[in-house]
N, C-alpha and C positions, 0 to 999 in steps of 0.2 A: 278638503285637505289638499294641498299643494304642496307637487313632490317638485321637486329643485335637482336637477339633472346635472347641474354641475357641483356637486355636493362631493365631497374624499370620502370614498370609503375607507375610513381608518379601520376596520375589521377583517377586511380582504386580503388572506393567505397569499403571503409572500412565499413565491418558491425561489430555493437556492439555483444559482445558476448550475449551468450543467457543464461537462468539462470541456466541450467546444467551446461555451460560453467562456470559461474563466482564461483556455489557453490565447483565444482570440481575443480577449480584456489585454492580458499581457503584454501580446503581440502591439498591439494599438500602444501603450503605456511607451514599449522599448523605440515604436517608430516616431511618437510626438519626442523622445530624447535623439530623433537625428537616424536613428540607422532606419532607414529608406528600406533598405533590401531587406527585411528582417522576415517576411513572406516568402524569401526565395531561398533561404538556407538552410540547407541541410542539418537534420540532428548533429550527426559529426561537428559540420562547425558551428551551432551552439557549442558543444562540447567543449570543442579547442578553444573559443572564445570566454566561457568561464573558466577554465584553465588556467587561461593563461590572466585575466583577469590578478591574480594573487588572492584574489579572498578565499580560495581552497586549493588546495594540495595538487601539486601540476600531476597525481597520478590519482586524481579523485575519479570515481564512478558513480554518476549518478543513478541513485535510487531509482528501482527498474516497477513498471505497473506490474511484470510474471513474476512475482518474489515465489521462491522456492524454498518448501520447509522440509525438516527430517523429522523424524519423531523415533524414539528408543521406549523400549517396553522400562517401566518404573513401577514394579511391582513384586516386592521381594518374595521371593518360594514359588513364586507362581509362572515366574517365567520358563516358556522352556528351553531347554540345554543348550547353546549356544548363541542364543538371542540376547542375553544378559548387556552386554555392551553392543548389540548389533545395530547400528543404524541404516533405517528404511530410508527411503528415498533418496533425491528431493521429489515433492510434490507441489502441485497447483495450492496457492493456496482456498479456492476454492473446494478441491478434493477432499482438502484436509477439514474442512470444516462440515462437509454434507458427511466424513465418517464421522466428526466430532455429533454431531447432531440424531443422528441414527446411536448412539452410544458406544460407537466402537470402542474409547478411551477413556470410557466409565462417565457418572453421572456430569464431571464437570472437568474433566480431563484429566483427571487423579491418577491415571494408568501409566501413562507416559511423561515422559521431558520431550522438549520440542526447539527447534530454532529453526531460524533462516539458514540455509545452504553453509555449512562451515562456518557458522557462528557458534556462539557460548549456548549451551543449557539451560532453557529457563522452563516453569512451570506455563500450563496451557495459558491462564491469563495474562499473563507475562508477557508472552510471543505474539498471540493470537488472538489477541483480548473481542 
Protein backbone atom coordinates (compact mmCIF):
# COMPACT_ATOMS: atom_id res chain seq x y z
CA UNK A 1 0.00 0.00 0.00
CA UNK A 2 1.17 3.49 -0.93
CA UNK A 3 0.67 6.34 1.34
CA UNK A 4 0.58 9.70 -0.72
CA UNK A 5 2.07 12.52 1.61
CA UNK A 6 0.54 15.12 -0.20
CA UNK A 7 -2.90 13.94 0.36
CA UNK A 8 -5.62 16.96 2.53
CA UNK A 9 -6.52 15.88 5.45
CA UNK A 10 -10.07 16.76 5.31
CA UNK A 11 -10.65 15.46 9.07
CA UNK A 12 -8.06 17.41 10.75
CA UNK A 13 -9.47 19.75 13.81
CA UNK A 14 -9.59 23.23 12.79
CA UNK A 15 -8.92 25.35 15.90
CA UNK A 16 -10.56 28.77 16.18
CA UNK A 17 -8.14 31.45 16.16
CA UNK A 18 -7.08 32.91 19.42
CA UNK A 19 -7.65 36.55 20.15
CA UNK A 20 -4.17 37.82 19.33
CA UNK A 21 -4.82 36.00 16.25
CA UNK A 22 -8.16 37.70 15.41
CA UNK A 23 -6.95 41.30 16.73
CA UNK A 24 -3.82 41.11 14.48
CA UNK A 25 -6.19 39.62 11.32
CA UNK A 26 -7.88 43.07 11.98
CA UNK A 27 -5.07 45.07 12.29
CA UNK A 28 -3.68 43.51 8.91
CA UNK A 29 -7.37 44.08 7.15
CA UNK A 30 -7.47 48.04 8.44
CA UNK A 31 -3.60 48.48 7.21
CA UNK A 32 -4.04 46.84 3.48
CA UNK A 33 -7.31 49.85 3.56
CA UNK A 34 -4.23 52.50 3.74
CA UNK A 35 -3.80 53.45 7.54
CA UNK A 36 0.01 52.46 7.86
CA UNK A 37 0.23 53.38 11.37
CA UNK A 38 -2.61 51.32 12.64
CA UNK A 39 0.30 49.23 14.95
CA UNK A 40 1.28 52.39 16.49
CA UNK A 41 -2.11 53.70 18.08
CA UNK A 42 -3.26 53.99 20.94
CA UNK A 43 -6.63 52.36 22.33
CA UNK A 44 -7.68 56.06 22.80
CA UNK A 45 -7.29 56.88 19.25
CA UNK A 46 -8.92 53.83 18.01
CA UNK A 47 -11.61 55.32 20.23
CA UNK A 48 -11.66 58.78 18.83
CA UNK A 49 -11.27 57.41 15.37
CA UNK A 50 -14.62 55.27 15.52
CA UNK A 51 -16.15 58.06 17.01
CA UNK A 52 -15.81 60.12 15.16
CA UNK A 53 -16.34 57.83 12.12
CA UNK A 54 -20.40 58.63 12.46
CA UNK A 55 -21.46 54.96 12.42
CA UNK A 56 -21.85 55.37 16.41
CA UNK A 57 -22.70 57.83 18.92
CA UNK A 58 -19.68 60.54 19.28
CA UNK A 59 -20.37 59.32 23.32
CA UNK A 60 -20.14 55.54 22.60
CA UNK A 61 -18.05 53.18 25.00
CA UNK A 62 -16.83 50.38 23.83
CA UNK A 63 -17.81 47.12 25.17
CA UNK A 64 -15.12 46.37 27.88
CA UNK A 65 -13.31 42.40 28.14
CA UNK A 66 -13.95 43.42 32.67
CA UNK A 67 -17.72 43.49 32.27
CA UNK A 68 -19.03 44.07 35.73
CA UNK A 69 -22.16 42.26 37.18
CA UNK A 70 -24.67 42.97 40.33
CA UNK A 71 -26.94 40.34 41.44
CA UNK A 72 -30.11 41.12 44.13
CA UNK A 73 -31.37 38.36 46.13
CA UNK A 74 -34.94 37.06 44.12
CA UNK A 75 -36.54 35.01 46.51
CA UNK A 76 -39.66 36.01 48.23
CA UNK A 77 -40.01 35.36 52.27
CA UNK A 78 -36.64 34.16 52.25
CA UNK A 79 -34.73 37.05 51.92
CA UNK A 80 -33.46 38.61 54.83
CA UNK A 81 -34.56 42.18 56.31
CA UNK A 82 -33.04 44.60 54.29
CA UNK A 83 -31.47 42.78 51.47
CA UNK A 84 -34.96 42.76 49.53
CA UNK A 85 -33.95 45.52 46.90
CA UNK A 86 -30.08 45.36 47.97
CA UNK A 87 -27.70 45.33 45.20
CA UNK A 88 -24.34 43.39 45.58
CA UNK A 89 -21.58 44.37 43.70
CA UNK A 90 -20.15 44.80 40.72
CA UNK A 91 -18.44 41.76 40.23
CA UNK A 92 -15.85 39.95 37.94
CA UNK A 93 -17.77 38.22 35.65
CA UNK A 94 -15.79 35.28 36.38
CA UNK A 95 -16.60 35.59 40.23
CA UNK A 96 -20.06 35.53 39.49
CA UNK A 97 -20.07 32.36 37.59
CA UNK A 98 -17.52 30.08 39.85
CA UNK A 99 -20.56 31.20 42.81
CA UNK A 100 -23.03 30.41 39.98
CA UNK A 101 -21.51 27.05 39.72
CA UNK A 102 -20.68 26.10 43.41
CA UNK A 103 -24.81 26.83 43.82
CA UNK A 104 -24.66 29.89 45.57
CA UNK A 105 -27.93 31.17 43.29
CA UNK A 106 -29.72 27.97 43.38
CA UNK A 107 -29.78 25.05 40.82
CA UNK A 108 -29.88 27.43 37.74
CA UNK A 109 -29.74 30.80 39.13
CA UNK A 110 -33.34 30.95 40.31
CA UNK A 111 -32.27 33.04 43.43
CA UNK A 112 -31.45 36.11 42.16
CA UNK A 113 -31.71 38.87 39.19
CA UNK A 114 -28.60 39.98 37.74
CA UNK A 115 -27.13 42.67 35.22
CA UNK A 116 -24.15 44.26 33.97
CA UNK A 117 -23.01 47.29 36.26
CA UNK A 118 -26.31 49.81 36.21
CA UNK A 119 -28.17 48.01 33.67
CA UNK A 120 -31.85 46.59 33.61
CA UNK A 121 -32.77 43.22 35.58
CA UNK A 122 -32.73 40.22 33.87
CA UNK A 123 -32.99 36.56 34.80
CA UNK A 124 -29.35 34.35 35.30
CA UNK A 125 -29.61 33.15 31.53
CA UNK A 126 -30.48 36.33 30.26
CA UNK A 127 -27.32 38.27 31.49
CA UNK A 128 -25.01 35.33 31.97
CA UNK A 129 -25.93 32.82 29.79
Amino acid sequence: MEINNNAIDVDKDIKAPSIIEQITHLASNIMSLGDTDIYSKTYEELVRTVRSSGIVDPSWIPPSADMQYEYKWDVPGNVPAGQAEEAFGPFAEDEMKSWFKALYFGMTGEKVKVREAGGKWGDWDDVLP
